[in-house]
C-alpha positions in Angstrom: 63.6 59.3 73.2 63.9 61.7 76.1 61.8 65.6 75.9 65.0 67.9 75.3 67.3 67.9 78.6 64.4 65.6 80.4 66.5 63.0 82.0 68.6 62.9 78.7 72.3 61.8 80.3 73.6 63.4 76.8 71.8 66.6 76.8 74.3 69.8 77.1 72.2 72.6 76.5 73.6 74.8 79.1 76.9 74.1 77.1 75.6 74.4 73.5 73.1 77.7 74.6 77.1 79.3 75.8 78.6 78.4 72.5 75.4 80.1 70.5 75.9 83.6 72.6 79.4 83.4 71.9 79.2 82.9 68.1 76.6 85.4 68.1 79.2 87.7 70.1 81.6 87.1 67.5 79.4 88.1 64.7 78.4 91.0 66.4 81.9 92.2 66.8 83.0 91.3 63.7 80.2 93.7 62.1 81.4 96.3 64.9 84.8 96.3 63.4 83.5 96.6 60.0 81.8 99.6 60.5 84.6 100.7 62.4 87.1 100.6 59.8 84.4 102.1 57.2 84.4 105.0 59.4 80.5 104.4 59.8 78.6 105.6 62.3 75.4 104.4 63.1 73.1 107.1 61.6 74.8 106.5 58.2 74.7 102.4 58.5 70.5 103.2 59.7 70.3 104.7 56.0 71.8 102.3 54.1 70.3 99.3 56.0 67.1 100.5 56.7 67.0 99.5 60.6 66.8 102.1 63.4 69.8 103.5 65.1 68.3 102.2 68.1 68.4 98.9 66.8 71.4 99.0 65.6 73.3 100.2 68.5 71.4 98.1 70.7 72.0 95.0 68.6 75.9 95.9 69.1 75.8 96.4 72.7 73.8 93.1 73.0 71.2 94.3 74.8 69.1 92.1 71.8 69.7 88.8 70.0 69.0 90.0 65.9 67.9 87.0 63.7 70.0 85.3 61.0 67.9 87.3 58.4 68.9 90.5 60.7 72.2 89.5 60.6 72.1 89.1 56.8 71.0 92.7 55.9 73.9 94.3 58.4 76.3 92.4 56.4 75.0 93.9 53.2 75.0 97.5 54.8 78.1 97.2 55.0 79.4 95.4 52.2 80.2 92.0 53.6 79.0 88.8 53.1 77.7 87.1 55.6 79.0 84.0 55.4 82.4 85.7 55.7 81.6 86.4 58.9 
């Protein structure tokens, strides 16, 4: 068995690494819309969910990659499930 990508003629990494950003783009604009439409800002979402409005924003903008677990608690900030999403 070939070290990931190491001379592995299968490996597509590249390929699979775009796919993850853009389901994580996805999610993120999903959650976007959500707050959107709840006429949330971020102040009040920072309250409910407990993470910083820098965070938060930042997490939108995709200057950051949050975690599943990350991911998670937005979702119940705002009322959604995450595996809705």
């Amino acid at each position: 068995m070939f070290p990931v990508g190491d001379g592995d003629p299968d490996f597509q990494g590249e390929t699979h690494w775009n796919e993850d950003i853009a389901y994580v783009q996805r999610i993120k604009g999903i959650l976007r819309g959500e707050r959107l439409a709840k006429g949330m800002n971020f102040r009040q979402l920072e309250k409910i969910s407990g993470m910083s409005f820098g965070y938060l924003a930042n997490s939108e903008r995709s200057e950051n990659q949050p975690t599943v677990l990350t991911f998670r608690r937005w979702c119940r900030a705002l009322g959604v499930r995450f595996e809705d999403v």
